[in-house]
Every structure is written in structure tokens, then in C-alpha cells.
Backbone as CSV, one residue per row, in Angstrom:
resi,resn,N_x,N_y,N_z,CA_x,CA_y,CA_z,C_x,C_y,C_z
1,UNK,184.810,-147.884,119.375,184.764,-149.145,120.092,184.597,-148.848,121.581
2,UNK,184.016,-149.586,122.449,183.559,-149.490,123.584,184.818,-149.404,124.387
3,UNK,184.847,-148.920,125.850,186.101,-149.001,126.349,186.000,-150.135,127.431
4,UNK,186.898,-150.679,128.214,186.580,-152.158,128.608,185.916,-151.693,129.960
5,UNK,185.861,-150.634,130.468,184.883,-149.967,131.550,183.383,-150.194,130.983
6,UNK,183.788,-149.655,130.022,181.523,-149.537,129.378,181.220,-151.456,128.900
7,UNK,182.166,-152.203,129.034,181.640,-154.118,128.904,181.288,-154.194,129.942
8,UNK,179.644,-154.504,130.391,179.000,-155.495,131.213,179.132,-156.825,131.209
9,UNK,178.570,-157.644,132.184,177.894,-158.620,132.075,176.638,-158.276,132.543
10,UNK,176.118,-158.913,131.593,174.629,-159.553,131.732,174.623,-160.616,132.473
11,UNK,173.177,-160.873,133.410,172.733,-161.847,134.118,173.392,-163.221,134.091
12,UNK,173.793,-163.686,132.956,174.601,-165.128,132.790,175.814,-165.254,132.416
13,UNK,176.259,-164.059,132.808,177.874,-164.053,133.047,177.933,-163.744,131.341
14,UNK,177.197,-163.219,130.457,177.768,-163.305,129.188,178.357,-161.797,129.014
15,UNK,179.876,-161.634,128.151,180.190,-159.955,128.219,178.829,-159.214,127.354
16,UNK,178.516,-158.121,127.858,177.427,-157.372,127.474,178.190,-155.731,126.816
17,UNK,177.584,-155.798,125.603,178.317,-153.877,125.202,177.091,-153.340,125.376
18,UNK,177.195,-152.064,125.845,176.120,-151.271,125.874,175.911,-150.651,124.107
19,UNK,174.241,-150.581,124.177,173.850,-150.067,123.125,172.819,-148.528,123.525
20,UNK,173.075,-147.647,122.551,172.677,-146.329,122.542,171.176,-146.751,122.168
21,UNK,170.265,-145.609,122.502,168.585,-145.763,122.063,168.854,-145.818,120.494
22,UNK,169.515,-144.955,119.783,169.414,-144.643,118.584,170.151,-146.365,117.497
23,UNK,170.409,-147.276,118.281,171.182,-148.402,117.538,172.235,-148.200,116.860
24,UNK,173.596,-147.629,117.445,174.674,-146.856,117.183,175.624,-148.126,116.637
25,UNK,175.795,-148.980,118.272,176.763,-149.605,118.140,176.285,-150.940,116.717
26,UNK,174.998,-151.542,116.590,174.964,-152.363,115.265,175.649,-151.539,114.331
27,UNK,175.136,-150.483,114.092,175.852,-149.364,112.440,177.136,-149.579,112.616
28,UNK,177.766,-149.564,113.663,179.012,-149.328,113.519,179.420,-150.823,113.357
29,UNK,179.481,-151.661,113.620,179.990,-153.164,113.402,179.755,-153.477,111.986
30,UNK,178.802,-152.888,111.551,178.180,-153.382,109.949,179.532,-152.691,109.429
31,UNK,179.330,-151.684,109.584,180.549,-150.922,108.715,181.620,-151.594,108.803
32,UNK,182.119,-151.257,109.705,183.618,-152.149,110.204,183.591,-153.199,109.466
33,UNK,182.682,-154.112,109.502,182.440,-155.583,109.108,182.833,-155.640,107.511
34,UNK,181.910,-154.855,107.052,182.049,-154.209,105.254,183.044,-153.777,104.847
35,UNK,184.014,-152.757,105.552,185.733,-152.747,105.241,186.549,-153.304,105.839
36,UNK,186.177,-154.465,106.706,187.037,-155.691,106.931,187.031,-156.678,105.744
37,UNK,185.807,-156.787,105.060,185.010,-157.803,104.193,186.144,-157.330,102.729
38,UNK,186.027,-155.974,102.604,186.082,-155.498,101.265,187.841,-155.353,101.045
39,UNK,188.083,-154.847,102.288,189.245,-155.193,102.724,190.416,-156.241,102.215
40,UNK,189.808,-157.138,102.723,189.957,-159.082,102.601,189.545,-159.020,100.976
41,UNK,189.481,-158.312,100.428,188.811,-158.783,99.015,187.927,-159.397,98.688
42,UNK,187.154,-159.794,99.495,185.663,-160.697,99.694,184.475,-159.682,99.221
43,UNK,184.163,-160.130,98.091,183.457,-159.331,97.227,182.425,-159.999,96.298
44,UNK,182.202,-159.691,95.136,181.635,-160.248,94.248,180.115,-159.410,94.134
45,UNK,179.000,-160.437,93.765,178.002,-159.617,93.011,176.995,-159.347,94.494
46,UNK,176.901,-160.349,95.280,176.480,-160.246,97.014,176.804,-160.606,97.972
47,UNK,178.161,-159.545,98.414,179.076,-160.316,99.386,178.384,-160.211,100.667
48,UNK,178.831,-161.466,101.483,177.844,-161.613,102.720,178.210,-160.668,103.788
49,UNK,177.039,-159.913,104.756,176.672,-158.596,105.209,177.076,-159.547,106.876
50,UNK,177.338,-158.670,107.779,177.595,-158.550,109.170,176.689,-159.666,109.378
51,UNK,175.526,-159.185,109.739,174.423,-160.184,110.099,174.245,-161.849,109.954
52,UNK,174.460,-161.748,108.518,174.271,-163.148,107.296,175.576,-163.856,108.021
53,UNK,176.593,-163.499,108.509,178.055,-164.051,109.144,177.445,-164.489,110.293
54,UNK,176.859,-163.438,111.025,176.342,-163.631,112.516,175.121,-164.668,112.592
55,UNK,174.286,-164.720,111.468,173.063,-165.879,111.371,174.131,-167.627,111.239
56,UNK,174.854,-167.153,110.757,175.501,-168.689,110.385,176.179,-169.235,111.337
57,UNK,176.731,-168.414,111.856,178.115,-168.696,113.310,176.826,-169.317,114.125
58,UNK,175.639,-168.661,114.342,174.193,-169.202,115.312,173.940,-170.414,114.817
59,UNK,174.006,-170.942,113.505,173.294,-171.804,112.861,174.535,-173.047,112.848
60,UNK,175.904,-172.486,112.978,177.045,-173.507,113.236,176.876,-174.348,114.434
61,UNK,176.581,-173.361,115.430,176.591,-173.790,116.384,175.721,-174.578,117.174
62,UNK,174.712,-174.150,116.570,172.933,-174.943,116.693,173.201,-176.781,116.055
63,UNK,174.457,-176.894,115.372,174.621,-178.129,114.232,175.440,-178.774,115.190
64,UNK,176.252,-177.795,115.762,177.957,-178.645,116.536,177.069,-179.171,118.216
65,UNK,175.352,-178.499,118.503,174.935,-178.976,119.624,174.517,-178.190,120.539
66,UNK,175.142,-176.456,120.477,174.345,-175.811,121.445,172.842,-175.763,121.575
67,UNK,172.445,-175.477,122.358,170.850,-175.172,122.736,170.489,-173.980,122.049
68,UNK,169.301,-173.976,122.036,168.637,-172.411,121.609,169.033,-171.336,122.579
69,UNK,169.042,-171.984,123.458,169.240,-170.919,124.923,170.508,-170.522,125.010
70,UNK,171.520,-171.366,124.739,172.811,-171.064,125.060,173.619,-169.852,123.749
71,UNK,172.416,-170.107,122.430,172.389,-169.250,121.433,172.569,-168.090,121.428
72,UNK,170.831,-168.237,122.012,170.554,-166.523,122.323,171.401,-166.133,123.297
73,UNK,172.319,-166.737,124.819,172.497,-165.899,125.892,173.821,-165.064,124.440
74,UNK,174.548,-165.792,123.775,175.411,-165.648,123.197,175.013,-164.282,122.289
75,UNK,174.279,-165.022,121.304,173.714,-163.130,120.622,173.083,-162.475,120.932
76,UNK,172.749,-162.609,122.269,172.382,-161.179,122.961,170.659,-160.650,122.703
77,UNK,169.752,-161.804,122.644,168.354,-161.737,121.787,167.581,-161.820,123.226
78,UNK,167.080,-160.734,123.755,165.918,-160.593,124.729,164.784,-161.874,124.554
79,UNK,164.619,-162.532,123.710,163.377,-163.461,123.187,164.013,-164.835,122.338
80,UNK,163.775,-165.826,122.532,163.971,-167.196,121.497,163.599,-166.848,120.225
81,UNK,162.357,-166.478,119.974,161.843,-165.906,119.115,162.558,-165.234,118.292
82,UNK,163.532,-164.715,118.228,164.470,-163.818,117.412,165.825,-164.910,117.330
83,UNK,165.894,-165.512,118.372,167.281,-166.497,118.242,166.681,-167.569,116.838
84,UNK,165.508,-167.737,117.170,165.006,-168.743,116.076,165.182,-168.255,114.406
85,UNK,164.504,-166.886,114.559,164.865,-166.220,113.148,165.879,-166.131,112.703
86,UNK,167.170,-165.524,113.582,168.365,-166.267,112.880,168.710,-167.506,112.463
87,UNK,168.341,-168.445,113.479,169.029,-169.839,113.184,168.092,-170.342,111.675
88,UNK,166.601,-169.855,111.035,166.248,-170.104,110.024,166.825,-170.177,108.769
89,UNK,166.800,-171.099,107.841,166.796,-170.570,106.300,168.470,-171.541,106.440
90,UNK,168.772,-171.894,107.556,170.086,-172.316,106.507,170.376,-174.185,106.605
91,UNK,169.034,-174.393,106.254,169.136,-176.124,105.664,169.484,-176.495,104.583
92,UNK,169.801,-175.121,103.487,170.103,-175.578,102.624,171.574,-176.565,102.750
93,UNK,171.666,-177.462,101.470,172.770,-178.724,101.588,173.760,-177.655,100.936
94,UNK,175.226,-177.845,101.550,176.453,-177.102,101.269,176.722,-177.472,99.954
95,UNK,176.985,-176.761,99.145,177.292,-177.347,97.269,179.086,-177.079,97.620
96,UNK,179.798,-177.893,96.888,181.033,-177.622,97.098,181.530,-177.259,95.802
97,UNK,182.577,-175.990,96.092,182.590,-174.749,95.439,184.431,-175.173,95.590
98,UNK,184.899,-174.854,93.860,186.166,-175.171,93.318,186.947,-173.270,94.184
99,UNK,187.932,-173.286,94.524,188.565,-172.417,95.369,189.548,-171.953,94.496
100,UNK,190.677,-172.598,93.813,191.852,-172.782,93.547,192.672,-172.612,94.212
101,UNK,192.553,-173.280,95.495,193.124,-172.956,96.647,193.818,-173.792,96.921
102,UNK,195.245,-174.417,97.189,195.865,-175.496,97.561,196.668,-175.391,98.495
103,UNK,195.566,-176.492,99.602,196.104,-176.422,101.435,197.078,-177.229,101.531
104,UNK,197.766,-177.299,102.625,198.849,-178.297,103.063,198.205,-179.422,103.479
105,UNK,198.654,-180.455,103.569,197.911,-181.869,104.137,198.698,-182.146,105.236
């Protein structure tokens, strides 16, 4: 994990981690992400990957009103163009899924 010396900001005040040429720091979050995931017992036949979390949190937020812009300063996407590719693919309508989960009211 980065040390709080190596966190930038970038141009719009957003915290910035530095990334190695070789794309170090993504590998390492995936992982982490995958024995946090597996961890949690969140599993099954295709449990959802770093990214697929990170496309949706974009695509939450695109619903609750942010801008494209305020997207990307957020995930860190040099181009709209890539903010857009995430925010794709998730119009599908939410099917509601039995939990056996019983919350407090």
C-alpha cells in the first residue's frame, strides 16, 4: 500500500496514488479485492471482480446525478471516453433477489 507521502493530488484537488509503468498498483487492488471478496464469503459460480464493483459505484453515481466529469475526476480516467465505458452495460432493470436475510425496521 502506498505510503501517505507517495498520495498526490491531481490538478482538481482529487487524492492521486502513483502508478508504476508496469501497472503494479491495479494487480495489487484486484487481489486484495478477491481475498476481501472470498474472504466475506462472496462467492458462487461468478463472483463480481474489482473492476465490475468499480463500474457500478461509476454507474451509481451517474443515477444519484454526478456528471461524467465529476466521474472520471473520481476514477482517475485521462479521457471521458473510458469514464463512458465504465458507466456502460448497466441499464439492465434490478430483478429482486430472495436473501434470507432479515433486517431490522
Amino acid at each position: 500500500m502506498a505510503s501517505s507521502a507517495a498520495i498526490g493530488r491531481a490538478s482538481n484537488g482529487v487524492a492521486a496514488l502513483p502508478r508504476s509503468s508496469c501497472g503494479r498498483l491495479p494487480e495489487q487492488l484486484s487481489r486484495a479485492f478477491a481475498a476481501a471478496r472470498d474472504a466475506a464469503g462472496v462467492g458462487g459460480d461468478a463472483p463480481p471482480t474489482f473492476h465490475e464493483i468499480r463500474s457500478l459505484g461509476g454507474a451509481l453515481l451517474r443515477d444519484a446525478g454526478w456528471t461524467t466529469e465529476q466521474i472520471q475526476a473520481l476514477m482517475g480516467h485521462g479521457n471521458a471516453s473510458m469514464t463512458e465505458h465504465y458507466l456502460s452495460g448497466h441499464e439492465a432493470p434490478w430483478q429482486p433477489v430472495a436473501t434470507g436475510i432479515a433486517l431490522p425496521r
